[in-house]
C-alpha positions in Angstrom: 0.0 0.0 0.0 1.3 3.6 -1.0 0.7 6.7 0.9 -1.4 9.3 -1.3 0.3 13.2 -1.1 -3.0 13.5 2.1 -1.4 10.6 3.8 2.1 12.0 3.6 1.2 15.8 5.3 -0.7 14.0 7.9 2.2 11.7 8.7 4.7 14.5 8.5 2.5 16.4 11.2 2.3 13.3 13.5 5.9 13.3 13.3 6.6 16.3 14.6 4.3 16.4 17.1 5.0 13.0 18.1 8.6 13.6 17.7 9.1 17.0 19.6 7.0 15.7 22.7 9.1 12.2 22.9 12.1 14.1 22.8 11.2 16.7 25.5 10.2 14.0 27.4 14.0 12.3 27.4 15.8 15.3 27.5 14.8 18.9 27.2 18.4 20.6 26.9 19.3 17.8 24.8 20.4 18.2 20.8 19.4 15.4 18.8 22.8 14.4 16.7 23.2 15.6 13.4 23.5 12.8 10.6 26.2 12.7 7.7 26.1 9.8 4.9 29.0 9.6 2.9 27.6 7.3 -0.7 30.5 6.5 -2.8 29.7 5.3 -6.2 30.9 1.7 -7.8 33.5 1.6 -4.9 34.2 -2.1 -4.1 34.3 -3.9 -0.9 38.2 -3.8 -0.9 38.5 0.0 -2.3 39.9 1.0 1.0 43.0 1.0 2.4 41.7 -0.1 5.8 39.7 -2.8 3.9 42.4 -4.3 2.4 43.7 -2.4 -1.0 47.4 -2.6 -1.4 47.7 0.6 -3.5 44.5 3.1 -2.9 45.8 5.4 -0.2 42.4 6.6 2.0 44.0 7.9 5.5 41.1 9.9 6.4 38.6 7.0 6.1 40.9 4.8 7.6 41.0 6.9 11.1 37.3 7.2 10.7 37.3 3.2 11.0 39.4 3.6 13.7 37.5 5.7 15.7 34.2 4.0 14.7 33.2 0.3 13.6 33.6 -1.0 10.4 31.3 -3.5 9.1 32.8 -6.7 7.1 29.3 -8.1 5.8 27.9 -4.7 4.4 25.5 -5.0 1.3 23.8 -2.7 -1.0 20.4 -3.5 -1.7 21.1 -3.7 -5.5 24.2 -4.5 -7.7 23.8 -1.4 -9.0 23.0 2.3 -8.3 19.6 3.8 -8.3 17.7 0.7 -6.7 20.6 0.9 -3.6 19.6 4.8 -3.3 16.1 4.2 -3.2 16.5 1.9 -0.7 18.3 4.4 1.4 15.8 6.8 0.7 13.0 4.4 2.2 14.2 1.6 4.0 12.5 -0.7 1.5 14.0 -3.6 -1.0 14.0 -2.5 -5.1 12.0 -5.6 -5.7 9.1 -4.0 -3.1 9.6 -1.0 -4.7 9.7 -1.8 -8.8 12.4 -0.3 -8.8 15.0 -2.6 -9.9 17.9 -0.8 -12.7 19.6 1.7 -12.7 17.5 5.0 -14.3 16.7 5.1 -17.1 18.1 1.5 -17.3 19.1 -0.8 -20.6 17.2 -3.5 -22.8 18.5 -6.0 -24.8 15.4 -6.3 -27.5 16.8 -9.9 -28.5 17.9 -11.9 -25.1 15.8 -14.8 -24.0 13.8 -12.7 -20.8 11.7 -9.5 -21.5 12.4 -7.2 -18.6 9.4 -5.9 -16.4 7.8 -2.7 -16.9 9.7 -1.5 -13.9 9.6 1.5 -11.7 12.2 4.3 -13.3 11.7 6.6 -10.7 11.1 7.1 -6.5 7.5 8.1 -6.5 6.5 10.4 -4.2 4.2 7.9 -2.5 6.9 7.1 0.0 8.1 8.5 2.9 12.0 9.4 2.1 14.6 9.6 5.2 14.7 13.6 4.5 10.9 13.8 4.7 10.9 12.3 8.1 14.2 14.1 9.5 12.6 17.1 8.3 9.5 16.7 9.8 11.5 15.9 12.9 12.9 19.4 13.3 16.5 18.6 10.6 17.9 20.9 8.5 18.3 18.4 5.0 21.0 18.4 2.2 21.6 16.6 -0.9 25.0 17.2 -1.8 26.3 15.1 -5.2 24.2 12.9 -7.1 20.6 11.7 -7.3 19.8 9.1 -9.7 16.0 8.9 -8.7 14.6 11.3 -11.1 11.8 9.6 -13.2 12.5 9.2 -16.5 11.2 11.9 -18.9 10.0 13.5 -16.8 10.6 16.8 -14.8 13.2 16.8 -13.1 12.2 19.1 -10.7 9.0 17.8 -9.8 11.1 14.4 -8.9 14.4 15.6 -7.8 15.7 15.9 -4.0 13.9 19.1 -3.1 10.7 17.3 -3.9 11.4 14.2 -1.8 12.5 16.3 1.6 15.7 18.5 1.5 15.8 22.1 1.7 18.9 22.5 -0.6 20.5 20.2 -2.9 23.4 20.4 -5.8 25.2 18.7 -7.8 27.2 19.1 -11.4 27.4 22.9 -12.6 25.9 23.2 -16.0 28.7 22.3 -18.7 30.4 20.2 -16.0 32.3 17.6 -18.3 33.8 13.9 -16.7 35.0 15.2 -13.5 36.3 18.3 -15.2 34.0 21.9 -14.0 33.5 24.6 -16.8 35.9 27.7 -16.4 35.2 29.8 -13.5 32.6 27.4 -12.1 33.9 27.3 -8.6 35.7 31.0 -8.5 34.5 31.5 -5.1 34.5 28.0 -3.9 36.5 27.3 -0.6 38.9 25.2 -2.3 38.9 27.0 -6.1 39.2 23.5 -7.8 38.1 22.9 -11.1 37.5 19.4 -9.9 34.0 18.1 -9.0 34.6 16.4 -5.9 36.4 18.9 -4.7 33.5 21.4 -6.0 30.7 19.1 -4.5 32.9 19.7 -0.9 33.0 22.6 -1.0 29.2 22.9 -0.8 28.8 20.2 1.7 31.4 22.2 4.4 28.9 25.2 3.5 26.0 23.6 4.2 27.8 22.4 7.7 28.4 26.2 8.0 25.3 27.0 7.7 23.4 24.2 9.6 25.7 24.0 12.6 23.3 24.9 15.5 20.6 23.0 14.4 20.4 19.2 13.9 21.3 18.4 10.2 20.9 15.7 7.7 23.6 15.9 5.0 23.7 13.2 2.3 26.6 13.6 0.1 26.6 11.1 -2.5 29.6 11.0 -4.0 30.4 10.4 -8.4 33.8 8.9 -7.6 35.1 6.4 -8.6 32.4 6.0 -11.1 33.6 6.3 -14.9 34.4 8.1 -16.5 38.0 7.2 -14.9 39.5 11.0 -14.6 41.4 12.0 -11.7 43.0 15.0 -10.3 46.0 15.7 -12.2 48.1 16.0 -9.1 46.7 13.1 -7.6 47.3 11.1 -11.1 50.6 12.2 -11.3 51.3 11.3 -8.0 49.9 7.7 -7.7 51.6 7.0 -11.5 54.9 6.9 -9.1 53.9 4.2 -6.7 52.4 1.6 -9.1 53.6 -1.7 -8.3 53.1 -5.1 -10.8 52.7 -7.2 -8.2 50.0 -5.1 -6.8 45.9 -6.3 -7.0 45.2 -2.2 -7.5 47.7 -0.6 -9.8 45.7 2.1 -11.9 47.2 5.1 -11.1 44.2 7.0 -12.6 41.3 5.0 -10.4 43.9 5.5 -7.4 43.5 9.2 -7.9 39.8 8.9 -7.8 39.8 7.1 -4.2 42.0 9.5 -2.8 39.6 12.8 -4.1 37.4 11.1 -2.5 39.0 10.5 1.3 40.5 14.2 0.8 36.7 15.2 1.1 36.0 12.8 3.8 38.6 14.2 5.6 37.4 18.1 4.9 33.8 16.7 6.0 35.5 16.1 9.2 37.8 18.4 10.0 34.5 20.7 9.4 32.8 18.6 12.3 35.8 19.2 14.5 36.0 23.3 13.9 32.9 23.4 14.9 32.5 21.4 17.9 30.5 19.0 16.9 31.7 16.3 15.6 31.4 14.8 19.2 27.0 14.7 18.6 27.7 13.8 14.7 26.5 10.5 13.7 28.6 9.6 10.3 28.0 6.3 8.0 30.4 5.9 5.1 29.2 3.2 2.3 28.9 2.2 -1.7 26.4 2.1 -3.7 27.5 -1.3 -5.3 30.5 -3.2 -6.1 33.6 -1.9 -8.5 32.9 -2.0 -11.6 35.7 -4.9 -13.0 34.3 -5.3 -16.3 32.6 -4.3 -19.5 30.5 -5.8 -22.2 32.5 -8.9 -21.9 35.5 -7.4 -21.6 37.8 -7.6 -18.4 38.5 -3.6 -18.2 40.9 -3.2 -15.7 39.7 0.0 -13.8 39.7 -1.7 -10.2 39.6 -5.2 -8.5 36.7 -6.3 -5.8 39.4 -9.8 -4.6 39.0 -12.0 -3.0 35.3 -11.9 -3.9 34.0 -12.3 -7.4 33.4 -10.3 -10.1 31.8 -6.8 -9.6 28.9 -4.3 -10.6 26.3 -5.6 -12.5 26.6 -9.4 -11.3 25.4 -11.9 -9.7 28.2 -12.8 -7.0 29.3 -10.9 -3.7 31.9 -8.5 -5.9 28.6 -6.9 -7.3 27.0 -6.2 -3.8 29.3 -6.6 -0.8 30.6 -2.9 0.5 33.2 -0.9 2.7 31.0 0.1 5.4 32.0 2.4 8.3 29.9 4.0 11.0 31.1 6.1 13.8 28.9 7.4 16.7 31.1 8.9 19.3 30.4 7.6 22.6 28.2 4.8 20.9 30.6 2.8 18.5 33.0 0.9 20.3 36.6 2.5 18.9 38.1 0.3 16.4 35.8 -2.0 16.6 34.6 -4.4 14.0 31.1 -6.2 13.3 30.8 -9.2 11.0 27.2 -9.3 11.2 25.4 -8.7 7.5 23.8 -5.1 7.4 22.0 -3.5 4.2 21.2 -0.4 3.1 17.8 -0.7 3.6 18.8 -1.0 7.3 19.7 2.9 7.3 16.2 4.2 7.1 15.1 2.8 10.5 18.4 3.4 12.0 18.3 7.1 11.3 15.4 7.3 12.7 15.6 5.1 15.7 19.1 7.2 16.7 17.1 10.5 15.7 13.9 9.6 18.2 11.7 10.0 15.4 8.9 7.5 14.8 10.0 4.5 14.0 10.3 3.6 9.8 6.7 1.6 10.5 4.4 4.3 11.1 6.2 6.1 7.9 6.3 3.5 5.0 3.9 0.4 6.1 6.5 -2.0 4.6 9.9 -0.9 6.1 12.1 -4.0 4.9 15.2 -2.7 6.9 15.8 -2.9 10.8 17.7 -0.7 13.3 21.2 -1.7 13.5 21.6 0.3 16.7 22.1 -2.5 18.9 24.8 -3.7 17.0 26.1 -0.5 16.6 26.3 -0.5 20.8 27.5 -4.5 20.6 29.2 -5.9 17.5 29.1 -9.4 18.9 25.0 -9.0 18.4 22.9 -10.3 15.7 20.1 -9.7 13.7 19.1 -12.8 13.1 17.4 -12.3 9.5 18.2 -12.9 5.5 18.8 -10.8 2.8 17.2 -10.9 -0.3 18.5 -9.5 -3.8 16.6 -9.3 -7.1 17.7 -8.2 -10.3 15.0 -8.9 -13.3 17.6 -7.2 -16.0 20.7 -8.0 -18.0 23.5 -5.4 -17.4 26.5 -4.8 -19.4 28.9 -5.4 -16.6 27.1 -8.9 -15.2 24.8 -11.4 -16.1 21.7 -12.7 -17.1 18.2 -11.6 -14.4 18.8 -13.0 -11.2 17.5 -13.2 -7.3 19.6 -14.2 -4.5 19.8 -14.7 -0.9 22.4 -15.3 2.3 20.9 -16.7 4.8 23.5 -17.3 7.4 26.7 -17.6 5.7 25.1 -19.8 2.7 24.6 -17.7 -0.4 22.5 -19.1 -3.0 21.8 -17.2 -6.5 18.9 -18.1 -8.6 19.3 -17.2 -12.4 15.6 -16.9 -14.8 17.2 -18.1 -17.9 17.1 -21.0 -17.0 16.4 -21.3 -13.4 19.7 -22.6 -12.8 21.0 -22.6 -9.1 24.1 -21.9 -7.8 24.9 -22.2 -3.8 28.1 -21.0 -1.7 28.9 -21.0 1.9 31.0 -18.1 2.5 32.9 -19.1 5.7 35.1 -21.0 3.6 34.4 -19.9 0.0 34.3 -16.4 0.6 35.4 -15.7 -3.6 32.2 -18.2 -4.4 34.4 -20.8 -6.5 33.0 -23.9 -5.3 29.0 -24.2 -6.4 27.4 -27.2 -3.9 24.1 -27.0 -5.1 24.7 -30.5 -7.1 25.7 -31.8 -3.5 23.5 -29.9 -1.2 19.6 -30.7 -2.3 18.6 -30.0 0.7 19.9 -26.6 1.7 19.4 -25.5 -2.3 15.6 -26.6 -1.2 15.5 -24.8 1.9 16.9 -21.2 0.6 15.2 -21.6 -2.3 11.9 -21.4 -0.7 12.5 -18.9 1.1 13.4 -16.9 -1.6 10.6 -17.6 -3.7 8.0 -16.7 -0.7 9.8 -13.3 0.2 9.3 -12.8 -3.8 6.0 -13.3 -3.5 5.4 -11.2 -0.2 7.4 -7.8 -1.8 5.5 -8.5 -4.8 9.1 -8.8 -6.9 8.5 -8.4 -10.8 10.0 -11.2 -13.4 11.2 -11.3 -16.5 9.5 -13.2 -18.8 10.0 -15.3 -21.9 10.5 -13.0 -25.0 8.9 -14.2 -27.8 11.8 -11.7 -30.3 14.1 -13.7 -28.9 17.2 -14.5 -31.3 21.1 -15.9 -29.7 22.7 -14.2 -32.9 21.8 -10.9 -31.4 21.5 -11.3 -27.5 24.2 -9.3 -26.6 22.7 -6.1 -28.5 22.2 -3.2 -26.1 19.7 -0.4 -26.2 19.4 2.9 -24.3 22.1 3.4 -21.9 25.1 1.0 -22.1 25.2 -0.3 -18.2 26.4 3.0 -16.2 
């Protein structure tokens, strides 16, 4: 059931209400924390320097883990972009919401499934994290990019500052790669003609401006998303330290990563001038997996080992993510939690930590839970599965396929030909040993339940296409897979 534009004001003003008086209640000199979420785009599980990369240099993420918790088992909801932000946004899986490629997606007129009519687009009918915060007393910023804007339609009408923030940017007009048009950012902080740096220098003066009220700033990050074009300073600098025997070794791609910690860092250091980095809750996470490959073709921009593959597939490389969350006087320092967490977990967590309602009495079907207790105890668990479901064909990946780990089993399902392939991921972490053909049982078990929690978020298949034609199942139309 979706919530009609009626529904929505109505909640908005139980939530403030509701909110205000709960937190008076607590606390009445109390601040509530502010929230910053740091989305990187296409950066693998291993993209980090503190999660194992043996060339990318990230020191400012890397104190950020030590001074929070990072999370080993972190997922996006989706192997790709725009279903993982709209389940930030919401709390709910991209299968509950049709919303399932990334926008405006990719069809291949001649493969042997016909793709849904999906969702290309967040539609208003849903409660986003901003709408919530805001109607809990936040100050809300979109800083970077969106990907949720319906398709042809305007952009305005679906863009952040129709879904909850008071200010949002992104690209200046004529912004081309990662390179800014002349004079874009003459009176920026940092007077870059580089986009991350650019897209900084608006998040620091949002902090600015926000500082003594509670704020929600959501800077999603382009890097290190193609087009692969780094800082030339950073470029040249990394182009010095490749090593051959290295897993990571483009300099370029290096370059990217480290744009990206220098505006962690600046995010930070912005908390700290102010004083208030001490009530700042900050999560750091990916959208998806590194993109490894192309088309067919191995590409070489980055590496996701020891899992397999990357964006776009089937297998953990497309899905597992460097996570980091630090909550000072919360998070345990340096700590480390190996239970499996999801983006759709972020939407009841903010507003669990926040004291706004809980995600429930927002969006009816809230697939996410709090991770608060674990974020207090990394020893706990949540004691659930996770569920993936991707009804397309991507340029990066393979053919439509739903998943689920349940434990540390991992079984993938693929609609071709509803062929099965099952992992347990204590001892086959890079998924190279398939045991369905000696595991009936457990293949049984999983697949069950992944074909009843299909049915219960009403997931969308693919279905036979009667155009279809092997000579030409490869050929692509609309966008090419970014």
């Amino acid at each position: 059931m979706r919530l009609s534009q009626t529904a929505i004001g109505i909640v908005h003003l139980l939530l403030v209400l509701s909110c205000n008086l709960d937190f008076a209640a607590a606390d009445p000199t109390a601040r509530k924390p502010n929230v910053v979420f740091l989305l990187a785009d296409d950066l693998g599980w291993t993209g980090l320097h503190c999660f194992g990369s043996d060339f990318y240099e990230t020191p400012n993420l890397d104190r950020l883990a030590q001074a929070g918790m990072k999370f080993t088992d972190a997922y996006s909801a989706c192997t790709v972009c725009s279903p993982t932000r709209a389940s930030i946004m919401t709390g709910m899986y991209p299968a509950r919401l049709h919303l399932t490629d990334f926008i405006a997606g990719q069809n291949r007129p001649f493969a042997k499934l016909r793709i849904p009519d999906w969702n290309k687009g967040l539609d208003h009918s849903y409660v986003t994290i901003a709408e919530a915060l805001r109607a809990g007393g936040y100050r809300t910023a979109q800083v970077g990019k969106w990907h949720l804007n319906h398709a042809g339609r305007n952009a305005a009408e679906y863009g952040p500052t129709s879904h909850g923030f008071d200010f949002a940017v992104d690209k200046p007009r004529g912004t081309k790669g990662y390179m800014l048009p002349p004079g874009a950012n003459s009176d920026g902080e940092s007077k870059s003609d580089y986009l991350t740096d650019y897209l900084t220098d608006q998040a620091v003066a949002f902090i600015d401006g926000a500082k003594d009220d509670p704020f929600f700033l959501y800077f999603a990050y382009h890097v290190p998303h193609t087009p692969i074009e780094g800082r030339a300073d950073l470029v040249a600098e990394f182009t010095q330290k490749v090593r051959n025997d290295a897993v990571h070794r483009n300099p370029v791609y290096a370059a990217m990563v480290a744009s990206l910690d220098q505006s962690v860092g600046r995010v930070l250091e912005r908390l700290e001038r102010h004083g208030i980095a001490d009530n700042t809750l900050v999560i750091f996470t990916s959208d998806n997996g590194g993109l490894t490959q192309r088309y067919g073709k191995h590409d070489g921009f980055t590496e996701n080992l020891p899992l397999r593959r990357g964006k776009g597939s089937a297998y953990e490389g497309g899905v597992r993510v460097p996570t980091i969350v630090s909550w000072p006087g919360v998070t345990p320092t340096g700590s480390v939690c190996d239970e499996p967490v999801a983006t759709i977990d972020y939407y009841p967590t903010l507003l669990d930590i926040t004291s706004v309602i809980g995600g429930e009495d927002h969006n009816k079907f809230v697939d996410g839970v709090s991770i608060t207790p674990l974020l207090r105890d990394p020893a706990g668990s949540l004691n659930r599965d996770l569920f993936w479901h991707y009804p397309h064909y991507h340029a990066g990946g393979d053919s439509p396929y739903s998943a689920i780990r349940s434990g540390t089993w991992r079984l993938i399902e693929f609609h071709e030909d509803n062929r099965v392939e099952l992992y347990d991921l204590a001892d086959d972490l890079g998924e190279q040993h398939d045991l369905a053909a000696t595991m009936s049982h457990k293949v049984a078990e999983l697949r069950a339940k992944l074909h009843a929690w299909r049915k219960q978020v009403g997931a969308q298949m693919p279905t036979p296409n009667p155009k279809y034609d092997p000579a030409q199942a490869i050929v692509v139309q609309g966008n090419r897979g970014e």
